[in-house]
KOLKOLDO-168563 format. One record per residue (C-alpha): residue number from 0; y negated, z negated, x negated. Coordinates in nm, 3 decimals. Layout:
+-----+---------+---------+---------+
|   k |   north |      up |    east |
+-----+---------+---------+---------+
| NUM |       Y |       Z |       X |
...
+-----+---------+---------+---------+
% end
This chain:
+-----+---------+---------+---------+
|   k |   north |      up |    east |
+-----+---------+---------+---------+
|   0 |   0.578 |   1.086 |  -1.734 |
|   1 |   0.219 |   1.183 |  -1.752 |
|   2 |  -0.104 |   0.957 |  -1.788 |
|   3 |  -0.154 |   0.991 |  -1.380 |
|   4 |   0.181 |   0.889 |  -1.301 |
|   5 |   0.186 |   0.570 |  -1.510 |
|   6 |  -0.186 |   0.519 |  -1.399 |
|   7 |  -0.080 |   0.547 |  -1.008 |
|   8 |   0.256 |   0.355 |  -1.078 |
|   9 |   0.059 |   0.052 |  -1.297 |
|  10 |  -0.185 |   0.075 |  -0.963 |
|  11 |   0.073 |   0.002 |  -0.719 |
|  12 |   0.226 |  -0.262 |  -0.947 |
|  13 |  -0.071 |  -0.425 |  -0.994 |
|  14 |  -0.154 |  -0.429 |  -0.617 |
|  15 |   0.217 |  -0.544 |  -0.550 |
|  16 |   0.192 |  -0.849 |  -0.790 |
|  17 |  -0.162 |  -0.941 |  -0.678 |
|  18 |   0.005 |  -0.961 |  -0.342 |
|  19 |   0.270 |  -1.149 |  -0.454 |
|  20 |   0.059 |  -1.396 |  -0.654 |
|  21 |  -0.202 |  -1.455 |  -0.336 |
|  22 |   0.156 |  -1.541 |  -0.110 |
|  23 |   0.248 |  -1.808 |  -0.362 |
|  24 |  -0.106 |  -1.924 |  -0.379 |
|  25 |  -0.133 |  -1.972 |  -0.019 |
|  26 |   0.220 |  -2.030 |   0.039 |
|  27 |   0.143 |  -2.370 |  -0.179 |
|  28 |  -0.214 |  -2.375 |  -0.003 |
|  29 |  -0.043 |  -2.446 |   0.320 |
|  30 |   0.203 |  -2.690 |   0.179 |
|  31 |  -0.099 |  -2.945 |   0.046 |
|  32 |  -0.257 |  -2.925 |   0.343 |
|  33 |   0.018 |  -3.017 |   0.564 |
|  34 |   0.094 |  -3.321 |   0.377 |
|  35 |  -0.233 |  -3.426 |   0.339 |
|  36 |  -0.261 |  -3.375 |   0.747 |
|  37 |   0.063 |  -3.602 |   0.745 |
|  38 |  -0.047 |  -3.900 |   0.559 |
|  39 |  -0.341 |  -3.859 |   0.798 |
|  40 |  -0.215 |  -3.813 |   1.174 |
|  41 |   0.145 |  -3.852 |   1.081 |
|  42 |   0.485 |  -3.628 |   1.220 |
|  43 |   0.196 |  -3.503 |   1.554 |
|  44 |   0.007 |  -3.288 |   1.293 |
|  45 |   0.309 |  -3.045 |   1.299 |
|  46 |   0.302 |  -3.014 |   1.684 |
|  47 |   0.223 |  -2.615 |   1.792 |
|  48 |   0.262 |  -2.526 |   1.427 |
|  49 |   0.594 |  -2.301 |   1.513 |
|  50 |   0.362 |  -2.126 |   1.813 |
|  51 |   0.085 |  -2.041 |   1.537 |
|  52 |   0.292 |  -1.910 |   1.315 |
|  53 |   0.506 |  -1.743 |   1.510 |
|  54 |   0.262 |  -1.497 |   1.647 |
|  55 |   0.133 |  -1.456 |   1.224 |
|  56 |   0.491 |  -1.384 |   1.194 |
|  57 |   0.550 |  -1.111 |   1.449 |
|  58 |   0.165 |  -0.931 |   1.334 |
|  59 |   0.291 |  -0.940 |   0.980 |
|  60 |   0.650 |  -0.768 |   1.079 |
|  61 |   0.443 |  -0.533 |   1.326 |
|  62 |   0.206 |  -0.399 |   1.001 |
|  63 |   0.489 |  -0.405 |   0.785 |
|  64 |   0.692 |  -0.176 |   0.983 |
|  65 |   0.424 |   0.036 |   1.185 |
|  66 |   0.304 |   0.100 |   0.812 |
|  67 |   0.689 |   0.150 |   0.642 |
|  68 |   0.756 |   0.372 |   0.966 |
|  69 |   0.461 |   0.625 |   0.923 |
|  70 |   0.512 |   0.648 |   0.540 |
|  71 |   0.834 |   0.770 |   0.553 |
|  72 |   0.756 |   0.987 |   0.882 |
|  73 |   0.515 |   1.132 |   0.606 |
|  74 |   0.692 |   1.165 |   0.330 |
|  75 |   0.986 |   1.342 |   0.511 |
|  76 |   0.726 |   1.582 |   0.630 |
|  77 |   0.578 |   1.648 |   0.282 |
|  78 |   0.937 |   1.776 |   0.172 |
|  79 |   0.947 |   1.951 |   0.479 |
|  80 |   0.708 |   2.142 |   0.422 |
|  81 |   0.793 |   2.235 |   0.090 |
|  82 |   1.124 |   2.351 |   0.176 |
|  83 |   0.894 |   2.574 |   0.434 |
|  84 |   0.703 |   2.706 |   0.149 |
|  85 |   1.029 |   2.777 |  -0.063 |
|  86 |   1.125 |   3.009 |   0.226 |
|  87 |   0.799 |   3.162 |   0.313 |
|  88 |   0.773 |   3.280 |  -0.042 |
|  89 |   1.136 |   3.440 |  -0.069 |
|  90 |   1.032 |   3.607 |   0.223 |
|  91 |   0.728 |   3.750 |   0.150 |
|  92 |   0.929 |   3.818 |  -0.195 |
|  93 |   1.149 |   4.033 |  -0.029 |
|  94 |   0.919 |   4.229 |   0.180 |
|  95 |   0.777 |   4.362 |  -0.134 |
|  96 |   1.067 |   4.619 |  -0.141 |
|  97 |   0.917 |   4.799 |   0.207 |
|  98 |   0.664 |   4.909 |  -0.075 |
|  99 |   0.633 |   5.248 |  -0.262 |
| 100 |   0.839 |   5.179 |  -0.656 |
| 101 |   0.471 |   5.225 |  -0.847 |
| 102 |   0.298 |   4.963 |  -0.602 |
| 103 |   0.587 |   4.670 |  -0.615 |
| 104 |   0.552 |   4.595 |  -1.030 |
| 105 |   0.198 |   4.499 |  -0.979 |
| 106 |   0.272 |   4.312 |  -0.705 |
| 107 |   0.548 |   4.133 |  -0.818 |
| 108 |   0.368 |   4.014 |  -1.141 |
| 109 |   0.122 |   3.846 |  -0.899 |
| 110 |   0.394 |   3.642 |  -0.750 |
| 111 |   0.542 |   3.526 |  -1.065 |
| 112 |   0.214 |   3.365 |  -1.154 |
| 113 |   0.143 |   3.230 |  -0.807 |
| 114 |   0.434 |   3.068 |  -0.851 |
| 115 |   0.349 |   2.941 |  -1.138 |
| 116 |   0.020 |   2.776 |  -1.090 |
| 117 |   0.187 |   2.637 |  -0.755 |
| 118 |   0.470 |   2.476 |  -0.988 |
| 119 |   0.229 |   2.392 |  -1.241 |
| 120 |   0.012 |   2.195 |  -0.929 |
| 121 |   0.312 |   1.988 |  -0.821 |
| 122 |   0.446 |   1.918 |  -1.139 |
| 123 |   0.129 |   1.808 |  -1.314 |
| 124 |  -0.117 |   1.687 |  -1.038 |
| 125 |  -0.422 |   1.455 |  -1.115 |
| 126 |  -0.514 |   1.087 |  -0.938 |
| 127 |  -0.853 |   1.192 |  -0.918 |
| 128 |  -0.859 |   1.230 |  -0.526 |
| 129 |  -1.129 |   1.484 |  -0.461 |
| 130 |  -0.922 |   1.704 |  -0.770 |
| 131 |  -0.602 |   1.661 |  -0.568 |
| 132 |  -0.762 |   1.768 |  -0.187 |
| 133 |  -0.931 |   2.091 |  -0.365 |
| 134 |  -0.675 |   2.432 |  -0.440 |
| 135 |  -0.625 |   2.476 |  -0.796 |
| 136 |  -0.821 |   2.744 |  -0.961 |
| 137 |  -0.470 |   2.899 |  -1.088 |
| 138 |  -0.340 |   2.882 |  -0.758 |
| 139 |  -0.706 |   3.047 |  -0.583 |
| 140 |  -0.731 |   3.300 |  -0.831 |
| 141 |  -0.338 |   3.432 |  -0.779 |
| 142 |  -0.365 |   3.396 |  -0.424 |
| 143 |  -0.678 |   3.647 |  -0.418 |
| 144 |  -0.489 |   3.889 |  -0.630 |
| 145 |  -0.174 |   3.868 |  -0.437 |
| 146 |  -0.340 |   3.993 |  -0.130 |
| 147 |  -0.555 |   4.261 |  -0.306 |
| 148 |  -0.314 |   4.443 |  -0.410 |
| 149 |  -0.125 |   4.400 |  -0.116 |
| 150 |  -0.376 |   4.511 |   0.126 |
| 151 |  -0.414 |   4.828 |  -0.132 |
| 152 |  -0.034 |   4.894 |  -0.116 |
| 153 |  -0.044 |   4.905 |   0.254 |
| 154 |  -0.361 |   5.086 |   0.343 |
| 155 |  -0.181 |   5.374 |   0.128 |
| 156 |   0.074 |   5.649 |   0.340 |
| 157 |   0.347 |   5.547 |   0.173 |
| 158 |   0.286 |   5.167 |   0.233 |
| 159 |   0.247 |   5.188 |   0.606 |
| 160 |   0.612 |   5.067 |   0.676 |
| 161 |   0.508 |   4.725 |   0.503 |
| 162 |   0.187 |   4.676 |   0.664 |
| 163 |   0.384 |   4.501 |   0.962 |
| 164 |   0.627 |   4.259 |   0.759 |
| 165 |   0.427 |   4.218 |   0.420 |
| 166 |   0.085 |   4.063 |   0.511 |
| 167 |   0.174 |   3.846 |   0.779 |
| 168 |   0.488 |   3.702 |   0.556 |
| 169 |   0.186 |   3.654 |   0.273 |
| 170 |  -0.037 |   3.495 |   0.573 |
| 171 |   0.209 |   3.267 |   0.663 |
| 172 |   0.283 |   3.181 |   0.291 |
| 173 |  -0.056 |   3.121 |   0.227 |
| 174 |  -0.093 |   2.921 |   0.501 |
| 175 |   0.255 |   2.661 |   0.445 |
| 176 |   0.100 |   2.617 |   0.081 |
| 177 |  -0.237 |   2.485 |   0.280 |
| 178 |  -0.099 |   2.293 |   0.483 |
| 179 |   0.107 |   2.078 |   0.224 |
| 180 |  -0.267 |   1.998 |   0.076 |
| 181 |  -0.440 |   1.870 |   0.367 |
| 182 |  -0.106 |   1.663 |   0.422 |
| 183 |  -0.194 |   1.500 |   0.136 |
| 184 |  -0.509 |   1.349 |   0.350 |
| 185 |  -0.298 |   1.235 |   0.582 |
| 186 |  -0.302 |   0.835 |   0.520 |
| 187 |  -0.351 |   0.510 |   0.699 |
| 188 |  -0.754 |   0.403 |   0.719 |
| 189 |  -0.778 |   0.155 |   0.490 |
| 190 |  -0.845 |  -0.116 |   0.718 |
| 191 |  -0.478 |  -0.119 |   0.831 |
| 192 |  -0.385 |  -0.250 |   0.473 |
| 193 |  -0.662 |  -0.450 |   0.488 |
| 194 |  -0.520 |  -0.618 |   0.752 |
| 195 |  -0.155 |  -0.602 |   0.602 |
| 196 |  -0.261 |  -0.790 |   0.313 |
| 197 |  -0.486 |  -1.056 |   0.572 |
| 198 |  -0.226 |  -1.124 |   0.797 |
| 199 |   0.072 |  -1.199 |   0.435 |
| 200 |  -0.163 |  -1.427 |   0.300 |
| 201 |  -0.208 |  -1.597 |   0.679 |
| 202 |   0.191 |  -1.619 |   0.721 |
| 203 |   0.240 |  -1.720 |   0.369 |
| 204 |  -0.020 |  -2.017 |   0.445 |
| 205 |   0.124 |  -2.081 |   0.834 |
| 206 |   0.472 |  -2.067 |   0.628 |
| 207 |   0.389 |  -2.329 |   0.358 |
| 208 |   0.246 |  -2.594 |   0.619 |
| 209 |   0.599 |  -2.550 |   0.794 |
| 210 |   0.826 |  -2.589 |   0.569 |
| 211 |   0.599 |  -2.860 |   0.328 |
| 212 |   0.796 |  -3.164 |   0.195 |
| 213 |   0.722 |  -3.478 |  -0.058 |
| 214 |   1.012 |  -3.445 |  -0.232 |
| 215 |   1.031 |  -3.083 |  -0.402 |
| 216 |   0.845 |  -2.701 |  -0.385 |
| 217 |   1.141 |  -2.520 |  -0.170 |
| 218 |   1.083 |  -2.246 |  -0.443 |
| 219 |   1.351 |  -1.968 |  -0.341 |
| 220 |   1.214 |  -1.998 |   0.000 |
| 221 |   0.852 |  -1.937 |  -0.171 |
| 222 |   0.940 |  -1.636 |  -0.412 |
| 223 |   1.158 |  -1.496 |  -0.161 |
| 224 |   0.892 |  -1.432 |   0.113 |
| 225 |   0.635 |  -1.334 |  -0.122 |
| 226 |   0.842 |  -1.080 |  -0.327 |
| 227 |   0.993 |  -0.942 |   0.035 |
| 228 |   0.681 |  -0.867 |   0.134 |
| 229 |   0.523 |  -0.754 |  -0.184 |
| 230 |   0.834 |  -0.513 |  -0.302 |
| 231 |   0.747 |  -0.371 |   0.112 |
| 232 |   0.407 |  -0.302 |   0.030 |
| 233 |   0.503 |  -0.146 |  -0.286 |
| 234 |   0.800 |   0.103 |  -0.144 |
| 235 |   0.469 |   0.190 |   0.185 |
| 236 |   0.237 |   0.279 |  -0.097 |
| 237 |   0.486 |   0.506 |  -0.310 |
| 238 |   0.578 |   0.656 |  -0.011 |
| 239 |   0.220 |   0.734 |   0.076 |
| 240 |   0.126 |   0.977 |  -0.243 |
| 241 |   0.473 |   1.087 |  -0.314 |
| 242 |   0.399 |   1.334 |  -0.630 |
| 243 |   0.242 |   1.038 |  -0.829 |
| 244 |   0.494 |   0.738 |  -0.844 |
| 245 |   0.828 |   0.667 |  -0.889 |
| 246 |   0.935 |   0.775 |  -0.528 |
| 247 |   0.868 |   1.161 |  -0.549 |
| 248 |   0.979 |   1.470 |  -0.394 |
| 249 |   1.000 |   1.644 |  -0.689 |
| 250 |   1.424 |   1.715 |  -0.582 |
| 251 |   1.228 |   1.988 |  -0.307 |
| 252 |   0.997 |   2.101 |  -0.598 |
| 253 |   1.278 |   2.194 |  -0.794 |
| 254 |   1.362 |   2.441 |  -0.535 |
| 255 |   1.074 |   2.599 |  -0.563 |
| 256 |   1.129 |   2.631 |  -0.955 |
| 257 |   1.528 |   2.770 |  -0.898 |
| 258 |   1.302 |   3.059 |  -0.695 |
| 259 |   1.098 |   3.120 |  -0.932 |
| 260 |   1.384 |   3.189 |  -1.213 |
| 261 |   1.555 |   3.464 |  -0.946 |
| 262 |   1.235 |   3.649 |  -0.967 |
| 263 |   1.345 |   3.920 |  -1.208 |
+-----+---------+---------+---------+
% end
């Protein structure tokens, strides 16, 4: 595990057990208020408490699974479209024999360290956001050389038959690979976990005042909520940047690396 996997992984900790930590807070908030209300107005100061909460209740589960939902919608997608990319490339791989035998070595070399960088990119990638958005140099610089000596091949006689098979299988490689980096810009605006982390504090308050008693802290009640919630935040946000925590796709990655050895 590199430094930008533990970084990212001691991130999402850290926001899971700050989560965690606020529930208990207000989950013990809301149980000194309602018996201080109690000693003041007596059994009416519960009266419309299971309406309030209720509706915090049913926002909470609504974030929690709206936001679970579209991170695993995403996630699903990201292997997706590696799996796309695994077949574009042993496509366009394969294409490369519609060329003339003193064009294809060339050629082929390109691949090899296209492939490369593009392994190299998934298996070491960097937290640093703007880093992550941009193409790698490796990758750019491959790319480029890939279709340069393509378009040469094919502009040739003897490379006319591949004209019609070669470049738009490299197009359409080019393109999957794309695509899986502006997927990685696909995310929730920020305010939704704003509000996620608004509304568990509210319900862990709401809950508190409901359930508040004299005689003891119901504390399984109180860790149970808060660490539900908390280990549900934590699982949305893994699945959210899936090549930096625990929960990776790096199972689709290796397909890409099992191409890369058949490339002889």
């Amino acid at each position: 595990m590199d430094l930008s996997h533990l970084r990212f992984i001691i991130i999402a900790v850290g926001l899971a057990v700050a989560l965690f930590a606020g529930m208990m807070f207000m989950l013990d908030a809301g149980r000194r208020i309602a018996l201080r209300q109690i000693e003041l107005h007596g059994p009416d100061a519960r009266i419309g408490v299971g309406i309030v909460d209720g509706a915090v209740y049913a926002m909470l589960a609504l974030l929690i699974g709206f936001s679970f939902s579209g991170a695993a919608t995403r996630f699903d997608a990201r292997r997706a479209l590696v799996a796309r990319e695994v077949n574009a490339v042993g496509n366009a791989w394969r294409f490369i024999d519609l060329l003339p035998s003193d064009a294809q070595g060339p050629l082929r070399d390109g691949f090899r360290r296209y492939l490369d960088a593009l392994i190299a990119s998934y298996t070491t990638p960097t937290i640093n956001r703007q880093q992550a958005l941009l193409e790698p140099p490796d990758v750019a610089r491959a790319e480029a050389d890939i279709w340069s000596h393509a378009v040469a091949s094919v502009l040739t006689p003897s490379g006319e038959r591949a004209r019609v098979l070669l470049l738009p299988s490299l197009d359409d490689m080019f393109s999957i690979v794309l695509e899986e980096r502006l997927a990685r810009r696909i995310h929730p605006p920020l305010v939704i976990y704003a509000m996620l982390a608004v509304t568990a504090l509210a319900a862990a308050l709401f809950a508190g005042y409901g359930v508040a008693s004299k005689s003891i802290r119901n504390w399984v009640f109180m860790i149970g909520i808060a660490a539900t919630v908390s280990m549900a935040v934590f699982v949305v946000i893994e699945l959210e940047y899936p090549r930096l925590g625990l929960i990776r796709v790096t199972d689709m990655d290796r397909a890409l690396e099992e191409l890369r050895a058949t490339m002889h």
